[in-house]
LOLO-372935 format. One line per 3 residues: number of its first residue (from 1); their letters; for each residue z, y, x of N, C-alpha, C. Coordinates in steps of 0.2 Angstrom, whole numbers, plus 5000, padded with zeros to 4 digits. Layout:
! residues N
NUM = A = Z Y X Z Y X Z Y X; ...;
***
This chain:
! residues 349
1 = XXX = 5092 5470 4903 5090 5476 4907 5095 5478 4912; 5091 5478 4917 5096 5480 4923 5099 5491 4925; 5104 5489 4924 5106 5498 4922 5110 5499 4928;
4 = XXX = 5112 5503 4932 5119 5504 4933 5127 5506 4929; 5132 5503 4930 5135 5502 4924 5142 5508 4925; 5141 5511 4922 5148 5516 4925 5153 5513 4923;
7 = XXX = 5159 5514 4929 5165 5513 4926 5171 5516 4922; 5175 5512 4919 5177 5515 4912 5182 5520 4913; 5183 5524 4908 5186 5529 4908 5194 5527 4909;
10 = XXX = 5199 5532 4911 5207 5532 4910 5212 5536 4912; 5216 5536 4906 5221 5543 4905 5220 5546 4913; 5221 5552 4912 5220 5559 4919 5213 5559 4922;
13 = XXX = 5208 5555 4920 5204 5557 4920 5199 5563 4919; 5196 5569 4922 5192 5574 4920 5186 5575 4919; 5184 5575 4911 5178 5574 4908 5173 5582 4909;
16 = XXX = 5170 5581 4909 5162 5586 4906 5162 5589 4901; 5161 5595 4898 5157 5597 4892 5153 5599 4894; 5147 5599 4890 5140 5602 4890 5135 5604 4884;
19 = XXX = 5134 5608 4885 5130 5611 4877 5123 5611 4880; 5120 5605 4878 5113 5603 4881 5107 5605 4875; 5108 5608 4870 5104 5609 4865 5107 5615 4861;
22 = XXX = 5112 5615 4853 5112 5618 4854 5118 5622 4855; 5121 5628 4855 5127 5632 4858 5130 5633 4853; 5134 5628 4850 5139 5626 4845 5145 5630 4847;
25 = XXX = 5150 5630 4853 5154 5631 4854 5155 5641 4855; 5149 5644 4856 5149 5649 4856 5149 5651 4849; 5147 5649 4844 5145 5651 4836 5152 5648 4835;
28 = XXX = 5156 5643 4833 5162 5642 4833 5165 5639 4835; 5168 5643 4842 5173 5642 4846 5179 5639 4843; 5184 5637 4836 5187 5634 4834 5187 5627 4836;
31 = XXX = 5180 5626 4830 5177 5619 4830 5178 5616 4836; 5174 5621 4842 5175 5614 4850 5183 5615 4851; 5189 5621 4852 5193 5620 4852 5198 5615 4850;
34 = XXX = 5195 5613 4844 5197 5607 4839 5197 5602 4842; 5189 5601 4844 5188 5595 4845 5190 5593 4854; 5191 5597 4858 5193 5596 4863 5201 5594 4863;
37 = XXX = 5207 5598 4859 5212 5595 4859 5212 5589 4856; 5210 5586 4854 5209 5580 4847 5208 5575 4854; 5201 5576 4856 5202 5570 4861 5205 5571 4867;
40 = XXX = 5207 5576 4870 5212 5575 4877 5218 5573 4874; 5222 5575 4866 5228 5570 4864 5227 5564 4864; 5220 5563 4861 5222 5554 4859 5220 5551 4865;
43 = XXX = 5216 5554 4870 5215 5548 4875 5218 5551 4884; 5222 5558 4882 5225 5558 4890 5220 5562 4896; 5215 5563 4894 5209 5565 4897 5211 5573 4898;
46 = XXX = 5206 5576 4902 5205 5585 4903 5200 5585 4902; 5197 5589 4898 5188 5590 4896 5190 5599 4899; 5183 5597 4904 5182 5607 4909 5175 5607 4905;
49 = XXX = 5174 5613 4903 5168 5615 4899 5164 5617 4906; 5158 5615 4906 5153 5617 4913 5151 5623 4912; 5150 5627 4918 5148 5634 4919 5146 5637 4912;
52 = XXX = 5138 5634 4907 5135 5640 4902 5137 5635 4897; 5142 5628 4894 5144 5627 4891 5146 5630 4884; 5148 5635 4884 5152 5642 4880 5148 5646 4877;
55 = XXX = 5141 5646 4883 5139 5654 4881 5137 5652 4875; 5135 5662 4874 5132 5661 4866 5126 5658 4866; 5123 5657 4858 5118 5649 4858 5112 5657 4861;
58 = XXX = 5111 5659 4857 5105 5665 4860 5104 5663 4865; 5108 5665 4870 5106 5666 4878 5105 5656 4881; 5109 5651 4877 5109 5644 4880 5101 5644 4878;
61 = XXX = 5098 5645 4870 5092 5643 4869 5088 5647 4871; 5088 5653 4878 5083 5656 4881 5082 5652 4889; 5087 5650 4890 5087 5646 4895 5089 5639 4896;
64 = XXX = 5085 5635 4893 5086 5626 4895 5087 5624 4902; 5084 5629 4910 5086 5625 4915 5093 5628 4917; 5098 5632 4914 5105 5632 4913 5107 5625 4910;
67 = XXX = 5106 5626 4906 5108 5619 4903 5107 5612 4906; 5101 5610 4908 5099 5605 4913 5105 5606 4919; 5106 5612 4923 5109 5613 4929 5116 5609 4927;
70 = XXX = 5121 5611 4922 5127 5610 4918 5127 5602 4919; 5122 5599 4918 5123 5593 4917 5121 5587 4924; 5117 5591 4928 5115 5589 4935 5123 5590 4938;
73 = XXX = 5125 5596 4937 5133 5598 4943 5136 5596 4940; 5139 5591 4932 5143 5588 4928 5143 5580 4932; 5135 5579 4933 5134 5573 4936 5136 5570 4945;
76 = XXX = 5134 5575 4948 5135 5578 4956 5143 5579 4956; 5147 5580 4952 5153 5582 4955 5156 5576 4954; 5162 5572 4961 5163 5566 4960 5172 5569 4958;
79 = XXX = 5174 5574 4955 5179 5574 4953 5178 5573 4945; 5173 5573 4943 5170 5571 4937 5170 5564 4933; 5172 5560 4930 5172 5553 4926 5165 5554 4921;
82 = XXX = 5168 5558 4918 5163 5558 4914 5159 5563 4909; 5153 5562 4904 5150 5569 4903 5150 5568 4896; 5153 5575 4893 5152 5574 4884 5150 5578 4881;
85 = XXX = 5144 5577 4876 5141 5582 4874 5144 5584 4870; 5143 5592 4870 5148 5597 4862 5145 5595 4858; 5138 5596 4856 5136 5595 4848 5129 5592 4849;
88 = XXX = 5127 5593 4844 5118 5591 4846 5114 5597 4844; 5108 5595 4843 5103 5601 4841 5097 5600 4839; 5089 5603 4842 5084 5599 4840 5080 5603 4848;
91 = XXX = 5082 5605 4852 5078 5607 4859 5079 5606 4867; 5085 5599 4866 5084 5596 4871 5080 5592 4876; 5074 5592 4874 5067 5591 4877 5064 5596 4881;
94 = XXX = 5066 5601 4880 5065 5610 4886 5069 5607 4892; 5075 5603 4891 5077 5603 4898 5072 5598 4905; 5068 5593 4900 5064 5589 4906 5061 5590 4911;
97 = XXX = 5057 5597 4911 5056 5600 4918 5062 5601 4924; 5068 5601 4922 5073 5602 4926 5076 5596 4928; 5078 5593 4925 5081 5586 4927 5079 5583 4932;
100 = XXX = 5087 5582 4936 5084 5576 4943 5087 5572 4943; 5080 5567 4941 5084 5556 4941 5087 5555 4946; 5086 5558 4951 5091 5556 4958 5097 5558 4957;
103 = XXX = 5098 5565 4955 5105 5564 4955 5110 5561 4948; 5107 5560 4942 5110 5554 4939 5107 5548 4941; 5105 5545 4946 5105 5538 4947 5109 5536 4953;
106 = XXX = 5111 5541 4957 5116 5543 4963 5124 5542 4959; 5124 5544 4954 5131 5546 4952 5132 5543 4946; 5131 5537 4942 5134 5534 4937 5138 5533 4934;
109 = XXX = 5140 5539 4926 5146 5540 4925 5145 5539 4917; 5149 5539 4912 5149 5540 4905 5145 5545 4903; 5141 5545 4899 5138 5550 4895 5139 5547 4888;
112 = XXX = 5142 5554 4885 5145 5553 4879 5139 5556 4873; 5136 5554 4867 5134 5560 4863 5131 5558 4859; 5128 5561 4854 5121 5558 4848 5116 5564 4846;
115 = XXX = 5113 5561 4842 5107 5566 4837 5105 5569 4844; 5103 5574 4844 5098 5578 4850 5100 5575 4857; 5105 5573 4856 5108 5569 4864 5103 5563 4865;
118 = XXX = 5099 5558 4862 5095 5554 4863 5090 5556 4866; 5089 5562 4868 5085 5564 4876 5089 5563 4881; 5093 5564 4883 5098 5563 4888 5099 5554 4889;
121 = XXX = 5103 5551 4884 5099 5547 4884 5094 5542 4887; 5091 5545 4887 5083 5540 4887 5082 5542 4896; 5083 5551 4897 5084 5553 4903 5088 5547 4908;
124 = XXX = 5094 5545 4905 5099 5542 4910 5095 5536 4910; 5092 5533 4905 5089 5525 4905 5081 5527 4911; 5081 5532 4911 5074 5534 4916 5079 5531 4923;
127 = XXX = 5084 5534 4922 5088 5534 4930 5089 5527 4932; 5091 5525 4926 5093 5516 4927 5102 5517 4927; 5103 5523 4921 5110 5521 4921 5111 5520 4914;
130 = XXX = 5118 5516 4912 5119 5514 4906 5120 5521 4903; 5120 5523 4897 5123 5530 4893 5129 5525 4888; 5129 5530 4882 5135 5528 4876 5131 5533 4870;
133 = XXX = 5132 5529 4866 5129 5534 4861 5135 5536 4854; 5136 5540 4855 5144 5542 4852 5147 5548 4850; 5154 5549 4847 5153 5553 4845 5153 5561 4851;
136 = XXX = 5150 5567 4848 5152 5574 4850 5158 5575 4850; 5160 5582 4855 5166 5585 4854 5168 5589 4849; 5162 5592 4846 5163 5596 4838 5163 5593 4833;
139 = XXX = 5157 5585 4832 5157 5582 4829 5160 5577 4830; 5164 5574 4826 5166 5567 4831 5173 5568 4830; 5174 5572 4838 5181 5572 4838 5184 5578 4836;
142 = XXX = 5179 5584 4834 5180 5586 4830 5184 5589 4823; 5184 5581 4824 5186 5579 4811 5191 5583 4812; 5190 5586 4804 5194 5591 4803 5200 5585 4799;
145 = XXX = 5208 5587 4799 5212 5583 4797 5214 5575 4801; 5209 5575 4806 5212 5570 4813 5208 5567 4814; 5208 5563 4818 5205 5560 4821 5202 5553 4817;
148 = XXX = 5195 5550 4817 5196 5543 4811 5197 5538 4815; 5203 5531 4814 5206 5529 4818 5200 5522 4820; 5196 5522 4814 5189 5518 4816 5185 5520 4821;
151 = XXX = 5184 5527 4823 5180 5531 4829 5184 5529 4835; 5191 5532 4836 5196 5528 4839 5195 5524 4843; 5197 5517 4839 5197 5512 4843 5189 5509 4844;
154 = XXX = 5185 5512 4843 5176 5511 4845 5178 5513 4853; 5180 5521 4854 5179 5523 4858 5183 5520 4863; 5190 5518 4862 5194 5515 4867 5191 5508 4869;
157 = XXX = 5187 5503 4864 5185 5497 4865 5178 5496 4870; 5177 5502 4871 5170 5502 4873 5171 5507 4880; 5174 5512 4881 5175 5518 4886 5179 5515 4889;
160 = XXX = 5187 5514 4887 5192 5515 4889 5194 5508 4891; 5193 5504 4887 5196 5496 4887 5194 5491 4886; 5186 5491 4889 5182 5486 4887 5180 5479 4888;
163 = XXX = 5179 5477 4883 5180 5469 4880 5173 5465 4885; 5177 5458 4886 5171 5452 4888 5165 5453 4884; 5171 5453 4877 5164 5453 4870 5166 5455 4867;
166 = XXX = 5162 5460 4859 5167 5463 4855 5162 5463 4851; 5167 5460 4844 5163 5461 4838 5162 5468 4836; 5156 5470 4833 5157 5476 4831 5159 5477 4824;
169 = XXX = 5165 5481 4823 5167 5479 4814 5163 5483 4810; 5165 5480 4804 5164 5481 4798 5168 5490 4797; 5166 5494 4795 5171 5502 4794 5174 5499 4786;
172 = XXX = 5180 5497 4784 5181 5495 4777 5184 5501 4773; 5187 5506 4778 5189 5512 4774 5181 5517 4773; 5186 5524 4772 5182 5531 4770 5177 5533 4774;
175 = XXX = 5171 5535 4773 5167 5538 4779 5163 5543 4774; 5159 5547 4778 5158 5553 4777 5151 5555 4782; 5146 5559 4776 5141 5563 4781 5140 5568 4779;
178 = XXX = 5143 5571 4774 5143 5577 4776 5144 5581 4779; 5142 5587 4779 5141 5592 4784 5146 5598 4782; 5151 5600 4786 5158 5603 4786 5157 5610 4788;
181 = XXX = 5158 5613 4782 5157 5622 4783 5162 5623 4790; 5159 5624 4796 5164 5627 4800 5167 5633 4802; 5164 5639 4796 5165 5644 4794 5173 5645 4793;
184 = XXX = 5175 5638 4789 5180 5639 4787 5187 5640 4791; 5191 5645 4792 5197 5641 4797 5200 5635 4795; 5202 5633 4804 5205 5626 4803 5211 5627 4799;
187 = XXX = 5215 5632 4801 5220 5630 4797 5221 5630 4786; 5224 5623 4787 5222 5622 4778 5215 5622 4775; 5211 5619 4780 5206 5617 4780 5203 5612 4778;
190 = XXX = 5203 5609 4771 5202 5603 4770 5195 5599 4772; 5199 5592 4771 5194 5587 4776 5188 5586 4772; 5183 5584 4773 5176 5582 4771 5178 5577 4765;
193 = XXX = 5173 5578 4759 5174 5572 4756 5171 5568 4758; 5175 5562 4756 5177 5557 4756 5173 5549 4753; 5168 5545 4758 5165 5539 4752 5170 5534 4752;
196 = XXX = 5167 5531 4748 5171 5522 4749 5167 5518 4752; 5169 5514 4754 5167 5509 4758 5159 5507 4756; 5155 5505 4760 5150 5502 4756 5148 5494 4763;
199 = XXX = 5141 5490 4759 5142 5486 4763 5136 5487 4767; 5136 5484 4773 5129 5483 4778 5126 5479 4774; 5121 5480 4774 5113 5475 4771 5110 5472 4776;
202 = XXX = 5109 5467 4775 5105 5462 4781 5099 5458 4776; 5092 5464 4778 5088 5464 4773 5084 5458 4775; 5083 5454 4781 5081 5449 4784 5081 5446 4791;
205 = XXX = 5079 5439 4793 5081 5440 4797 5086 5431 4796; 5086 5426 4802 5088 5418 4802 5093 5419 4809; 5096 5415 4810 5099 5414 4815 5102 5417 4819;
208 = XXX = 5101 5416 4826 5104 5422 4831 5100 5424 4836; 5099 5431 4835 5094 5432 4841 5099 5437 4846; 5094 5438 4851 5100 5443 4857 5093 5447 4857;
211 = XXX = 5099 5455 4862 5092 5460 4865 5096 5465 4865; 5092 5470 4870 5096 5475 4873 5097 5483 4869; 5100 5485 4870 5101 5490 4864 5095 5495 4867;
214 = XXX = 5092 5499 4862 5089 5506 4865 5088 5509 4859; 5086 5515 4860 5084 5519 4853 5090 5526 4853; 5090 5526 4849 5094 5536 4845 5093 5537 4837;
217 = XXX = 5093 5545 4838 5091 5548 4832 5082 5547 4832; 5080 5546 4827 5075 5545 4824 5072 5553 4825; 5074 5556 4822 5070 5564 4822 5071 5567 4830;
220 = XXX = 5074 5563 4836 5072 5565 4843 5068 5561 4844; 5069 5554 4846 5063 5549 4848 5056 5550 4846; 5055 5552 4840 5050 5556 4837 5047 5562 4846;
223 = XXX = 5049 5564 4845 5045 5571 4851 5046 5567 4857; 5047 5559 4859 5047 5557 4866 5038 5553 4868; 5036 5551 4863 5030 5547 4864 5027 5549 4870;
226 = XXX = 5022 5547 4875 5019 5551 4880 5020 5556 4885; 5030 5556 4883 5034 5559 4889 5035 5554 4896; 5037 5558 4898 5038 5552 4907 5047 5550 4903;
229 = XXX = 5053 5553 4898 5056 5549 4894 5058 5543 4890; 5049 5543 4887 5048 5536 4883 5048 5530 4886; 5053 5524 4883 5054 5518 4886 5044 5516 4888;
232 = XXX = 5044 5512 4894 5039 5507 4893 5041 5502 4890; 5033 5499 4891 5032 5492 4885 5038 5487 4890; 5040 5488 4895 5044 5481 4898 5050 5483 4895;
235 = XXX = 5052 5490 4896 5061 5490 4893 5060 5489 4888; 5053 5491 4882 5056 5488 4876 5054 5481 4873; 5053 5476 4878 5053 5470 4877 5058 5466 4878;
238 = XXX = 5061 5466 4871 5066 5460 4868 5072 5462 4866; 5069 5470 4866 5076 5476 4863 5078 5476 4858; 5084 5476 4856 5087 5479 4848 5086 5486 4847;
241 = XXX = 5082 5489 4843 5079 5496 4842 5086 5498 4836; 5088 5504 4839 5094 5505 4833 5093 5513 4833; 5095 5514 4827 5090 5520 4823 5094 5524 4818;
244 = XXX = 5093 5531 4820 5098 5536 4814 5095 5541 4812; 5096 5543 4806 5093 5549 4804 5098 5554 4805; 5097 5562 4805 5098 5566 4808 5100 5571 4797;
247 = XXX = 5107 5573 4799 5110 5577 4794 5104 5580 4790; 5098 5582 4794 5093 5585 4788 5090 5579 4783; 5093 5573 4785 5090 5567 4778 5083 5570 4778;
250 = XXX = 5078 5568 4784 5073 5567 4785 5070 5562 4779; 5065 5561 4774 5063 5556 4769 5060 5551 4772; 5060 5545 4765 5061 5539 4770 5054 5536 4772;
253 = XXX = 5047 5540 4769 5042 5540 4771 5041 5544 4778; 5045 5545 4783 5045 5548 4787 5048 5542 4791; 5052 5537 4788 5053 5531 4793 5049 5527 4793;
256 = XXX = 5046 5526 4789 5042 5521 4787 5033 5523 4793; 5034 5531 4793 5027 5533 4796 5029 5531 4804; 5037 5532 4807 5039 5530 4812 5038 5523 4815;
259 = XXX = 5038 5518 4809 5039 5512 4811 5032 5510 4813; 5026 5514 4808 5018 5512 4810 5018 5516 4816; 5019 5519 4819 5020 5524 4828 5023 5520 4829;
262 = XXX = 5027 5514 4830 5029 5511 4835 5024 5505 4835; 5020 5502 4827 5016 5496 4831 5012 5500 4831; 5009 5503 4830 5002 5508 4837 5002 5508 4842;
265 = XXX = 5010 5508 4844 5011 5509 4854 5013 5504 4855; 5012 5497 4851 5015 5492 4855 5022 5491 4856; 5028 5495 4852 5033 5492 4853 5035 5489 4848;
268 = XXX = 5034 5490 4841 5038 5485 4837 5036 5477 4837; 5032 5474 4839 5030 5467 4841 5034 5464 4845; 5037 5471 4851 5040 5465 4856 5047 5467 4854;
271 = XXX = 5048 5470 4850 5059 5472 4847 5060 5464 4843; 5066 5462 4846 5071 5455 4841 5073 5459 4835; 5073 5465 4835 5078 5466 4828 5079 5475 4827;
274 = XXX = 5082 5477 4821 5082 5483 4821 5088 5482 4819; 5093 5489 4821 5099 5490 4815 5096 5498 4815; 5100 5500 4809 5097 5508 4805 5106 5509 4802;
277 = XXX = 5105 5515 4808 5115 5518 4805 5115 5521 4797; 5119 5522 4795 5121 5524 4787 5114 5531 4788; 5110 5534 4782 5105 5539 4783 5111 5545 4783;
280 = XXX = 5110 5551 4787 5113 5556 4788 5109 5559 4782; 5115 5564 4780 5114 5568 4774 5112 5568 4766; 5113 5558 4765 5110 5558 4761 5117 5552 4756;
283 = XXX = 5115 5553 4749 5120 5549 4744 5119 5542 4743; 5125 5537 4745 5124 5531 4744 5120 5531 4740; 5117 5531 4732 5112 5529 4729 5104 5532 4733;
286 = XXX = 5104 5534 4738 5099 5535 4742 5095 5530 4747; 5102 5527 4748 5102 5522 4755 5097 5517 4753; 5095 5513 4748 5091 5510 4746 5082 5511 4747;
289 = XXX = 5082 5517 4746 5073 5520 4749 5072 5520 4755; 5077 5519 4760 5077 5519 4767 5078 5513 4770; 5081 5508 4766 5078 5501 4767 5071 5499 4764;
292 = XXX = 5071 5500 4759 5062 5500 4759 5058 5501 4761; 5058 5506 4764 5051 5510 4769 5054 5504 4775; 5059 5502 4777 5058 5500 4783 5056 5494 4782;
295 = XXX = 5058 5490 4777 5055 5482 4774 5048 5481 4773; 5045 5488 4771 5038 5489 4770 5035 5489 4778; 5035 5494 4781 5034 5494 4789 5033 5489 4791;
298 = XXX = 5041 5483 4792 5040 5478 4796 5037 5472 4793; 5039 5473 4787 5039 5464 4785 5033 5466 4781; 5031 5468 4778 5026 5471 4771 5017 5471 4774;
301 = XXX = 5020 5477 4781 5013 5479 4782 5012 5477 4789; 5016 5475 4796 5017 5471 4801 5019 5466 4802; 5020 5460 4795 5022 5455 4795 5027 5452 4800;
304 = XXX = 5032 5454 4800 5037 5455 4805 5042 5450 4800; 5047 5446 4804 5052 5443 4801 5058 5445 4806; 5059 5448 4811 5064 5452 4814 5070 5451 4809;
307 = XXX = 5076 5454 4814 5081 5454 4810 5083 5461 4808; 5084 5464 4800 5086 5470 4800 5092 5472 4796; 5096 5477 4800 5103 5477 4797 5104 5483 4796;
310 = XXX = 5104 5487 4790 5106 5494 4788 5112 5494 4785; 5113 5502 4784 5121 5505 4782 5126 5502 4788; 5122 5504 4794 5128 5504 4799 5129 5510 4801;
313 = XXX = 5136 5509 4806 5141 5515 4807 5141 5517 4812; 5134 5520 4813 5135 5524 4821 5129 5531 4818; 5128 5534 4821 5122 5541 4818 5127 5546 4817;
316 = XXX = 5125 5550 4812 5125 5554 4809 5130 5553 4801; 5136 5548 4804 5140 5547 4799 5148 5549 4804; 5151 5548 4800 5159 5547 4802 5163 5545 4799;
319 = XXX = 5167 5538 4802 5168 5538 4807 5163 5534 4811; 5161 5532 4817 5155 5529 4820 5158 5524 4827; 5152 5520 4827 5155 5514 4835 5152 5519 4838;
322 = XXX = 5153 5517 4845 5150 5518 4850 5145 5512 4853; 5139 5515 4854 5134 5510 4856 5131 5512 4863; 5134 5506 4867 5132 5505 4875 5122 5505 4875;
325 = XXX = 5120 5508 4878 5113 5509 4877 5112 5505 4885; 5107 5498 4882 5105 5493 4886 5111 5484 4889; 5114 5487 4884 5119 5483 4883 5118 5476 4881;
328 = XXX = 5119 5470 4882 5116 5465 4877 5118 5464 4870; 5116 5464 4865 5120 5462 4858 5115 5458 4852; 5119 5453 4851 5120 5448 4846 5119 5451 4842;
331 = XXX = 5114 5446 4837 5114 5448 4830 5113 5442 4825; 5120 5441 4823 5120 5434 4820 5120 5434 4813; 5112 5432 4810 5110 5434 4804 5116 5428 4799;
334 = XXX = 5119 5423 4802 5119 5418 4797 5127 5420 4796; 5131 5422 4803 5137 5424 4801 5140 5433 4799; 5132 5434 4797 5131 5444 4797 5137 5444 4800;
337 = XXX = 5138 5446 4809 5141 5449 4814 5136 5451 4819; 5138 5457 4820 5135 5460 4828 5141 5461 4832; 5137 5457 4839 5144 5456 4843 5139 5458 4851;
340 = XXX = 5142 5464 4855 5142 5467 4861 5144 5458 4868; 5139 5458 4869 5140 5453 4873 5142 5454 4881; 5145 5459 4881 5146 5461 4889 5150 5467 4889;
343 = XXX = 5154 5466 4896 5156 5472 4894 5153 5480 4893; 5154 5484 4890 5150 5491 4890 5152 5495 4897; 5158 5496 4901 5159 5500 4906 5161 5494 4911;
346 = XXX = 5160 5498 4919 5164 5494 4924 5172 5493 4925; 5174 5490 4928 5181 5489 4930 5183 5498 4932; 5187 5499 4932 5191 5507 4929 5193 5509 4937;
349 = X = 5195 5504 4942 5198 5506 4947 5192 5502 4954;
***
């Protein structure tokens, strides 16, 4: 897929916020404080919050072309490297009247975000620029108790430092989907609990296929079908479709009703593969009905042998990769590794 590639990010650089959905920072001002110092320490950077970034969520969710604008002057300003969404939401879709592809296809920069950010997204793949699909600054780099050093070096390997080729690892330590009272003060705040490791499932699937990354949160792509957003049948021919569910642990009949919506529309025929991040919201003994509705979908009732690889570490979990959106990536069922075959960002200088 031919994209514009922004170039990567490094220390003194001057990132974006933007509250594109919804007004996180306004309701707990800690939280973004948190998360703002967390990433300027570990990576050197200055995040300037955009004009209605802040405001209260009230007034951000009565006005979406504020919100649009935020991100249009985020993009337009060349003192600007890059754009990071504060949190996600569920009404980032209001912004699409205002958006102008010209001027994200003019000015090619990192856009950082997940969950309801998979409008934006899709918005930058309309433009023909690369995105990242990664963590928020309240989510993400937000973690209460520090920073996960797995998130970390995602974010360096892909943003900051990026590789010819990069395997994507295996998370062998703690992660985490719970959802963190932000009620609570930070200080003496304890961390989320805590899972154990669990493994990726590669429920099918021979050899090595290649294909270009596309997809999000599941509970947004959902509201895109028959937007001027939704990939055509050409971007998604030969795509790796990668897929998460959103903290509300959406049921897994509700994946499976997604997957029959994609061969309706012609797209699950022409995807090499699916990955499917850890499900948000829900208990490793859960994880298993979310591989079935997806087995059933592809293999069961669209007799599909694609390759499918769940219990990965990007969505609605923590800690999370960063996933370059239109990227080429490998998926080598025989040696279970997925490996980024390109660089994610341009040369820095």
């Amino acid at each position: 897929m031919q994209l514009h590639i922004p170039r990567a990010l490094r220390a003194g650089d001057r990132l974006a916020a933007v509250s594109l959905s919804w007004g996180g920072p306004g309701v707990f001002p800690q939280q973004y404080a948190l998360g703002k110092r967390q990433l300027e320490a570990e990576f050197g950077v200055e995040l300037v919050a955009m004009p209605n970034a802040l405001r209260a969520a009230n007034w951000l969710a009565q006005n979406p072309s504020a919100r649009a604008d935020d991100l249009m002057q985020a993009f337009a300003d060349p003192n600007i490297a890059g754009v990071v969404s504060t949190i996600g939401g569920d009404d980032s879709i209001r912004l699409l009247p205002f958006l102008d592809f010209d001027v994200l296809r003019a000015n090619p920069k990192v856009f950082l975000g997940y969950s309801d950010s998979t409008i934006t997204h899709l918005a930058c793949l309309r433009a023909g620029v690369r995105s990242y699909y990664g963590p928020s600054i309240m989510a993400g780099f937000g973690e209460r108790g520090g920073l996960l050093p797995f998130m970390v070096d995602s974010v360096r390997a892909t943003l900051f430092e990026p590789q010819p080729q990069w395997t994507l690892p295996e998370n062998e330590g703690v992660w985490s989907t719970d959802v963190v009272d932000w009620d609570i003060p930070i200080a003496g705040s304890p961390t989320r609990p805590r899972e154990q490791p669990t493994q990726w499932q590669w429920l099918q699937g021979r050899g090595e296929v290649r294909g270009h990354l596309l997809g999000g949160c599941m509970d947004s792509l959902n509201e895109l079908p028959g937007t001027p957003l939704w990939p055509t049948l050409d971007q998604w021919q030969d795509a790796v479709l990668f897929m998460e569910t959103s903290e509300e642990a959406p049921p897994p009949d509700r994946l499976l009703r997604f997957i029959r919506s994609l061969d309706a529309m012609g797209v699950l025929r022409r995807l090499n593969g699916i990955l499917l991040g850890r499900p948000g919201g829900c208990r490793p003994e859960q994880f298993a009905d979310y591989d079935r509705a997806l087995l059933r979908g592809v293999r069961d009732e669209a007799g599909l042998a694609m390759p499918l690889v769940t219990h990965l570490d990007f969505g609605h979990t923590d800690p999370m990769w960063v996933l370059p959106v239109g990227a080429t990536i490998a998926i080598d069922c025989d040696a279970q590794q997925l490996r980024l075959c390109e660089p994610s960002t341009g040369p820095s200088d």
